[in-house]
DSSP file (Angstrom, degrees, kcal/mol; ACC not computed):
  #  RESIDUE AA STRUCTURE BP1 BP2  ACC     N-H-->O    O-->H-N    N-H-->O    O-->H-N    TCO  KAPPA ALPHA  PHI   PSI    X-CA   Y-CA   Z-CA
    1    1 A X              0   0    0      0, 0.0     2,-0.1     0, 0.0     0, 0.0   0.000 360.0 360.0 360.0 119.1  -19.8   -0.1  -35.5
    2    2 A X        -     0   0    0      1,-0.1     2,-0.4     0, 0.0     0, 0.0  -0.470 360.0-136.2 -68.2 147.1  -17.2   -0.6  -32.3
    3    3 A X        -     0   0    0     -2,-0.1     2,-0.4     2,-0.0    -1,-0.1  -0.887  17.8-147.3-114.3 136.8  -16.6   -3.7  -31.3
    4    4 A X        +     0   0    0     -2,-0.4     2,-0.3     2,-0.0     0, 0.0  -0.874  19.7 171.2-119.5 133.5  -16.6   -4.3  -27.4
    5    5 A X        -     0   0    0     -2,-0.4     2,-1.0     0, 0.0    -2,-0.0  -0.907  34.4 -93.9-137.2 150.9  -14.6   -6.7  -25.7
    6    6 A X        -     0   0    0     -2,-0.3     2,-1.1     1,-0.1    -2,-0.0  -0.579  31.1-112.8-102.0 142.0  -14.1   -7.2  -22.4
    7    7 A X        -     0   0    0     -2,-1.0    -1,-0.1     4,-0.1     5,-0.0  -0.269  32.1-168.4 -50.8  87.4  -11.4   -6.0  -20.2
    8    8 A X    >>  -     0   0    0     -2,-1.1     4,-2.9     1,-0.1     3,-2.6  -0.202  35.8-111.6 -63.5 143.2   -8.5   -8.7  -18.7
    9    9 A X  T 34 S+     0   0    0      1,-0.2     6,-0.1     2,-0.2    -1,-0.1   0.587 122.8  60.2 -41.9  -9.3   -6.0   -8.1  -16.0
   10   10 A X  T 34 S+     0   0    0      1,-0.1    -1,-0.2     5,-0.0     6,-0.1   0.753 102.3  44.7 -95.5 -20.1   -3.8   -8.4  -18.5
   11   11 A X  T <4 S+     0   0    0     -3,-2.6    -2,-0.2     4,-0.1    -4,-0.1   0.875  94.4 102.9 -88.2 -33.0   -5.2   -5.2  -20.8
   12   12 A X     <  -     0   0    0     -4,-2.9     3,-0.2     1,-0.2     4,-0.1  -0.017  66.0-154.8 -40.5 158.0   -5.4   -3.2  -17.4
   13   13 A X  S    S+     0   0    0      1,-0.1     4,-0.3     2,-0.1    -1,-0.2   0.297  93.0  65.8-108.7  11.3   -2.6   -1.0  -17.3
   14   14 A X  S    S+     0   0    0      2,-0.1     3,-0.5     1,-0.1    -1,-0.1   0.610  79.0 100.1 -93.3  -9.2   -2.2   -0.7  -13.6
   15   15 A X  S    S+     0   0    0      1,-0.3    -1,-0.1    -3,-0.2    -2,-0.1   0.686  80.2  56.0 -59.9 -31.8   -1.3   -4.9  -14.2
   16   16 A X  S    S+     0   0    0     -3,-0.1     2,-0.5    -4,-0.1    -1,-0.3   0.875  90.2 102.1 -74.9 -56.0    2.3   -3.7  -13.8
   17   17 A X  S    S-     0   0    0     -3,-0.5     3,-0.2    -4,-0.3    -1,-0.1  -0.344  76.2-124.1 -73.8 124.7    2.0   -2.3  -10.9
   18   18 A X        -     0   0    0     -2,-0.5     2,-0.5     1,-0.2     3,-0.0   0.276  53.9 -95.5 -28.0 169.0    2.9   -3.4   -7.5
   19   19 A X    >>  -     0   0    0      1,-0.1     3,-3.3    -3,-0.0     4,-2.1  -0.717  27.2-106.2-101.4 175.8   -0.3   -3.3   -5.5
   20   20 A X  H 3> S+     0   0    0     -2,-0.5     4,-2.0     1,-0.3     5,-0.4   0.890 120.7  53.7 -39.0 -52.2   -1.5    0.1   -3.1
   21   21 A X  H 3> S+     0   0    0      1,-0.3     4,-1.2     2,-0.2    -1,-0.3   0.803 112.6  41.9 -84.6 -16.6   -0.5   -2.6    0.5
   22   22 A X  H <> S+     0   0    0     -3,-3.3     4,-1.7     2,-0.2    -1,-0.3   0.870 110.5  53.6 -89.0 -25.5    3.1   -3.4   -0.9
   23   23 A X  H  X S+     0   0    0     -4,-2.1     4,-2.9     2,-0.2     5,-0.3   0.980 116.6  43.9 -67.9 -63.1    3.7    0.4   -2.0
   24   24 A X  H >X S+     0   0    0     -4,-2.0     4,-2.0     1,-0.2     3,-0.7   0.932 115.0  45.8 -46.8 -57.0    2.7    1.3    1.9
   25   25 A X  H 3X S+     0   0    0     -4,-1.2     4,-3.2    -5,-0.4    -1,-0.2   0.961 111.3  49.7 -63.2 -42.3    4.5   -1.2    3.3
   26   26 A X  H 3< S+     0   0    0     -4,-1.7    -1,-0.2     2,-0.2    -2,-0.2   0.893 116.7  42.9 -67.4 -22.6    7.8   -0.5    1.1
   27   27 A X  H X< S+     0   0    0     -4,-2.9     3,-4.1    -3,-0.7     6,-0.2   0.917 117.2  47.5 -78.0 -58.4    7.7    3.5    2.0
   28   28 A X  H 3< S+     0   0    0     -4,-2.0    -2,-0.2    -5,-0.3    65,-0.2   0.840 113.5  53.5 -55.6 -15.0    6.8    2.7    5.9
   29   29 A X  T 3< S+     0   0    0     -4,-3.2    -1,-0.3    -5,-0.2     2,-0.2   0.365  83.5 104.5-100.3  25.5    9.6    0.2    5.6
   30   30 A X  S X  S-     0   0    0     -3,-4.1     3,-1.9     1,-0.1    -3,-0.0  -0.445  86.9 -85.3 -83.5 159.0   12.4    2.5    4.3
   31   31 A X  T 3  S+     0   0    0      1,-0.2     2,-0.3    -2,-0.2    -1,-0.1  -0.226 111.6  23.9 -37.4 151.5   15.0    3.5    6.8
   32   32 A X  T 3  S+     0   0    0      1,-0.2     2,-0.4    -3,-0.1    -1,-0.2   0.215  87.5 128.9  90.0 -26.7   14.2    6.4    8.9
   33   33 A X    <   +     0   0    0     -3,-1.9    -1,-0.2    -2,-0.3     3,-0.1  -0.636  22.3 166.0 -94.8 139.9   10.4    6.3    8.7
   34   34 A X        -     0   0    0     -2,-0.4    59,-0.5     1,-0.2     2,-0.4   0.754  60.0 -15.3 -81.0-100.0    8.5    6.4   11.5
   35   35 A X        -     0   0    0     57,-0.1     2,-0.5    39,-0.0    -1,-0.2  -0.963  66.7-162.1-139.1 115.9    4.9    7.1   11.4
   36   36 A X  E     -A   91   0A   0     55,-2.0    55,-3.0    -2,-0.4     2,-0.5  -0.913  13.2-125.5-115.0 140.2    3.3    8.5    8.1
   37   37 A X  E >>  -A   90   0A   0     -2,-0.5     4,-2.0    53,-0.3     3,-1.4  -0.802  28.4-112.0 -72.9 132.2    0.3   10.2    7.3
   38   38 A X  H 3> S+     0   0    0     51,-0.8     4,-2.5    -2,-0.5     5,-0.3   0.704 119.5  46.1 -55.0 -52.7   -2.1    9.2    4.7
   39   39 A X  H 3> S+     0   0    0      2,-0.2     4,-2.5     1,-0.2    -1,-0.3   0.878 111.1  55.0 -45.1 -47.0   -1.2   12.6    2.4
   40   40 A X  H <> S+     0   0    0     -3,-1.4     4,-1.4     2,-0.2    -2,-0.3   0.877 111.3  45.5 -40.6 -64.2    2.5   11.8    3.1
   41   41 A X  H  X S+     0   0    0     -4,-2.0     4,-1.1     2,-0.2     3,-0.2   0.938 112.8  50.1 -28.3 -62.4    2.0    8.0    1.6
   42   42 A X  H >X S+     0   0    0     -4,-2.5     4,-2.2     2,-0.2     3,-1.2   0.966 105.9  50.5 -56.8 -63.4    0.3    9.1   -0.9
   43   43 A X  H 3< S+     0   0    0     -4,-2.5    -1,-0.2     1,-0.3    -2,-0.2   0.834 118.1  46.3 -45.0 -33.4    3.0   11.9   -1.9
   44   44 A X  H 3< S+     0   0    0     -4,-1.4     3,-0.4    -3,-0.2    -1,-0.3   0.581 112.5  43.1 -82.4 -14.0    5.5    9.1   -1.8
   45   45 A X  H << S+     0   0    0     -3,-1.2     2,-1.7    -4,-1.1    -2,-0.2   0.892 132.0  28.6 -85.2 -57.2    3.7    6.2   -3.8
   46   46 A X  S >< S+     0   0    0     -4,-2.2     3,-0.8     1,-0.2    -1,-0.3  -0.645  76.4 162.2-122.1  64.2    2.7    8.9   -6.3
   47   47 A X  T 3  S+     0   0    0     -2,-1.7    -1,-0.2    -3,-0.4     4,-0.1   0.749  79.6  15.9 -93.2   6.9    5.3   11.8   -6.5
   48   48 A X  T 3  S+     0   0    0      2,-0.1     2,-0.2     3,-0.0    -1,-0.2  -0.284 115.1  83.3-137.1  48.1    4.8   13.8   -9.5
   49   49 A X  S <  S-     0   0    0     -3,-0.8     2,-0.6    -6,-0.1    -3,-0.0  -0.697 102.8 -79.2-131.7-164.2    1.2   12.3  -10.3
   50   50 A X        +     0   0    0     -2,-0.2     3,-0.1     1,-0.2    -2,-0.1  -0.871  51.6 179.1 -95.3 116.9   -2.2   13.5   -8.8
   51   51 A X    >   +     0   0    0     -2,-0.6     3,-1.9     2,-0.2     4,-0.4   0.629  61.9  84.2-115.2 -22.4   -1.6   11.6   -5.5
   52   52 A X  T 3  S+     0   0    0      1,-0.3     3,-0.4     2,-0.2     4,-0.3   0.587  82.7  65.7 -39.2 -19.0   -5.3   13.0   -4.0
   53   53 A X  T 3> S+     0   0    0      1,-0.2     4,-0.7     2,-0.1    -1,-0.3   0.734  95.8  52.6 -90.0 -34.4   -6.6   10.1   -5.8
   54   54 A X  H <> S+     0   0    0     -3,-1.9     4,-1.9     1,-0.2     5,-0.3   0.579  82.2  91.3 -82.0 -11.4   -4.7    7.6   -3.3
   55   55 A X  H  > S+     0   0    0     -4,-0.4     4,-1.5    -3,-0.4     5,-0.2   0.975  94.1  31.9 -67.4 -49.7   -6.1    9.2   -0.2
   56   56 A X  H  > S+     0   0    0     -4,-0.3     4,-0.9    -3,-0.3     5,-0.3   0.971 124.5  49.2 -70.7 -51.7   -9.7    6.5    0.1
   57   57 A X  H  X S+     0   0    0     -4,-0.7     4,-1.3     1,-0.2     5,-0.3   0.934 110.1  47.5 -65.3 -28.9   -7.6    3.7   -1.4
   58   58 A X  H >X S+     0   0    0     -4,-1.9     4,-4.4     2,-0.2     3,-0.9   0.983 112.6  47.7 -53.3 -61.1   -4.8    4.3    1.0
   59   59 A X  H 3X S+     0   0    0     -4,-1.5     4,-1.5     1,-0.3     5,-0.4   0.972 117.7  49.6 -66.0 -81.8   -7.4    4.5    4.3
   60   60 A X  H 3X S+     0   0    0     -4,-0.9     4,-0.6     1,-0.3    -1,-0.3   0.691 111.8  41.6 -35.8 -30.0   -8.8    1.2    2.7
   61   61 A X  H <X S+     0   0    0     -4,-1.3     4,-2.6    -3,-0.9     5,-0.4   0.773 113.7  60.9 -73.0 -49.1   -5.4   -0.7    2.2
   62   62 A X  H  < S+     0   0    0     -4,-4.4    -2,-0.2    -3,-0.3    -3,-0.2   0.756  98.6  50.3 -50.9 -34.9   -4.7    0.6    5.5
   63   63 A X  H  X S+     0   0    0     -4,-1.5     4,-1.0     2,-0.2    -1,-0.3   0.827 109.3  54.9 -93.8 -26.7   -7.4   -1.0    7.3
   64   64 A X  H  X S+     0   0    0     -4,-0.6     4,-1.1    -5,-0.4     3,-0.4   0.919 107.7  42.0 -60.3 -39.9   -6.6   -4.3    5.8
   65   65 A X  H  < S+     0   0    0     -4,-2.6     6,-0.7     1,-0.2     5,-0.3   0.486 110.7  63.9 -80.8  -1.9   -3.2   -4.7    6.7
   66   66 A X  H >4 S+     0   0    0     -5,-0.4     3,-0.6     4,-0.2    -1,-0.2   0.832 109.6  40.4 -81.2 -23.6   -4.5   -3.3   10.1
   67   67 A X  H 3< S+     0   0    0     -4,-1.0    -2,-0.2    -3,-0.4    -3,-0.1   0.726 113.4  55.4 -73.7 -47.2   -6.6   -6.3   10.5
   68   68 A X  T 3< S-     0   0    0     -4,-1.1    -1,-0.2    -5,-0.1    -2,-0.1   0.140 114.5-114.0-112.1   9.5   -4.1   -8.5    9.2
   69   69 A X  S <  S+     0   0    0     -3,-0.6    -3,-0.1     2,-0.2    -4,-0.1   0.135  89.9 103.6  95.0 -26.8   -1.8   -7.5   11.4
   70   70 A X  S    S+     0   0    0     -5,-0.3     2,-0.2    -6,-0.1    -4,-0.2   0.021  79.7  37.3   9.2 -24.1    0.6   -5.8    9.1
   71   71 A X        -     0   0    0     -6,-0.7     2,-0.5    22,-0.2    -2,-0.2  -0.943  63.3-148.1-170.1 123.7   -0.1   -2.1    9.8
   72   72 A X  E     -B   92   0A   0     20,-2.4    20,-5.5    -2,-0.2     2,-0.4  -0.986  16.5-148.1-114.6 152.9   -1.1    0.1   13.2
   73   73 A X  E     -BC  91  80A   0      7,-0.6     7,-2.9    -2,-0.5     2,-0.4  -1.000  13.3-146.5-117.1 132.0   -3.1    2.8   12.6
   74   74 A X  E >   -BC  90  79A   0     16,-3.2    16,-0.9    -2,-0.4     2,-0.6  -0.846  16.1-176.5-102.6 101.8   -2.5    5.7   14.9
   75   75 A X  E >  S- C   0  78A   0      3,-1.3     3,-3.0    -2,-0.4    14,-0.1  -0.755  80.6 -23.0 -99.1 139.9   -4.8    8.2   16.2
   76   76 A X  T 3  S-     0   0    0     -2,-0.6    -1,-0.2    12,-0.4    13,-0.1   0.811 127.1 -47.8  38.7  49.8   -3.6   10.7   18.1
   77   77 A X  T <  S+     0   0    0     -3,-0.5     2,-0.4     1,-0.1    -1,-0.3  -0.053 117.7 101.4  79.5 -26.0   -0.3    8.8   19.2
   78   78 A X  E <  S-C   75   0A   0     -3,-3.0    -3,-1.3     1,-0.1    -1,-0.1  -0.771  84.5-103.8-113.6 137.0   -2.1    5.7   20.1
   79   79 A X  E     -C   74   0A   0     -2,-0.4     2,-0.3    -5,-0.2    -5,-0.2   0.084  49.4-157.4 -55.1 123.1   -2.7    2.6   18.5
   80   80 A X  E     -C   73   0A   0     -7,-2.9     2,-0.9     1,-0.1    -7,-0.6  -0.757  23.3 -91.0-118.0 168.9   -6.4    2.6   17.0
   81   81 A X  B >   -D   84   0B   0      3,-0.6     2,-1.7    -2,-0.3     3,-1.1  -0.357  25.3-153.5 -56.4  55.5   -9.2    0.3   15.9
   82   82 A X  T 3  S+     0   0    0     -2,-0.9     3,-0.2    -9,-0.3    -1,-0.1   0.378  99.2  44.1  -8.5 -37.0   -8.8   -0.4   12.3
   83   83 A X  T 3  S+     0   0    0     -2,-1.7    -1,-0.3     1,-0.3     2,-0.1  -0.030 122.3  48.8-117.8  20.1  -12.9   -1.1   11.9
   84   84 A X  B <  S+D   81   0B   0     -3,-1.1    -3,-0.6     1,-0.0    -1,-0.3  -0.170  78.0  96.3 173.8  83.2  -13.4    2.1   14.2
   85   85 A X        -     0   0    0     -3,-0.2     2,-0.3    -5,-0.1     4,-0.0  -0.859  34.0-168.0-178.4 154.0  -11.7    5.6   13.7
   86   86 A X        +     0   0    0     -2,-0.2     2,-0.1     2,-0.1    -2,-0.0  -0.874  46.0   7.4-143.9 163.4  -12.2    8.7   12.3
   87   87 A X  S    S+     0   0    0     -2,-0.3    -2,-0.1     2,-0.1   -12,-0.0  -0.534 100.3  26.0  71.9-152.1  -10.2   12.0   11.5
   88   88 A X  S    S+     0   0    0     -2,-0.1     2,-0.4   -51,-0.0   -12,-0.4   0.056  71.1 171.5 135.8  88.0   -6.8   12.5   11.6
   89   89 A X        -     0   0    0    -14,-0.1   -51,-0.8   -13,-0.1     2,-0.2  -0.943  22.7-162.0-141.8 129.4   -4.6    9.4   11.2
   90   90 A X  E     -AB  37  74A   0    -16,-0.9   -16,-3.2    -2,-0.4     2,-0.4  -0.714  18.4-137.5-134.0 156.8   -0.9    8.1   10.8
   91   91 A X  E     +AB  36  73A   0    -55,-3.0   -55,-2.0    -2,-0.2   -18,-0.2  -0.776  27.1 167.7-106.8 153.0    0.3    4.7    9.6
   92   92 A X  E     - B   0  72A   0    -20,-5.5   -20,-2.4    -2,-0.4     2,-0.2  -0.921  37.1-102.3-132.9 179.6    3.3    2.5   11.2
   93   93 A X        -     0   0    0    -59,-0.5   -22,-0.2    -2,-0.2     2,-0.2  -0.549  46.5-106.3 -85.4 171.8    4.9   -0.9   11.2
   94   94 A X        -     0   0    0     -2,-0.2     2,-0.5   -24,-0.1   -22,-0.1  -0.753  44.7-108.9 -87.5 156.0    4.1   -3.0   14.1
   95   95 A X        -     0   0    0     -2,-0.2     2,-0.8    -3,-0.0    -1,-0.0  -0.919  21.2-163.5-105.8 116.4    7.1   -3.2   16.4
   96   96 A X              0   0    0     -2,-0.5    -3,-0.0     1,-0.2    -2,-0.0  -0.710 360.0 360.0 -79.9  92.5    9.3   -6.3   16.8
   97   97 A X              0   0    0     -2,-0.8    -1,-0.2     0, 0.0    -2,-0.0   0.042 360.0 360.0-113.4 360.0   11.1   -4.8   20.5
């Protein structure tokens, strides 16, 4: 007979890891970066793992820290709605000028 327990944050093994909105922030905040695309993120949080898996949690981190002020998301060069865009999208920092 298995015995079933329930899972803690502590058994998780992802527990260790930063979470998905500080990994975005820490690539968009490296020297040099501009404007990234959501595949691009991904390829840098995750670069020798299956990083296709990051693509919905990314767009979903993204729109919180767009909300929160944290984050633009850019469609087509221009600063877009976080609760309202579709296709084709790149992430920045907001700019302190």
């Amino acid at each position: 007979m298995r015995h079933c327990r329930v899972m803690t944050v502590q058994d998780s093994p992802r527990s260790s890891a930063p979470p998905l909105e500080d990994a975005i922030l820490a690539v968009l905040a490296r020297p040099g970066t501009g404007t990234l695309s959501a595949p691009e993120l991904a390829h840098a949080i995750e670069p020798d793992g299956d990083w296709h898996g990051l693509l919905l949690p990314i767009r979903r981190a993204a729109v919180a820290l767009a909300q929160a002020g944290r984050l633009i998301i850019y469609r087509k060069g221009n600063p877009a709605d976080p609760n309202d865009f579709r296709g084709v999208y790149r992430l920045g920092l907001p700019r302190h000028d």
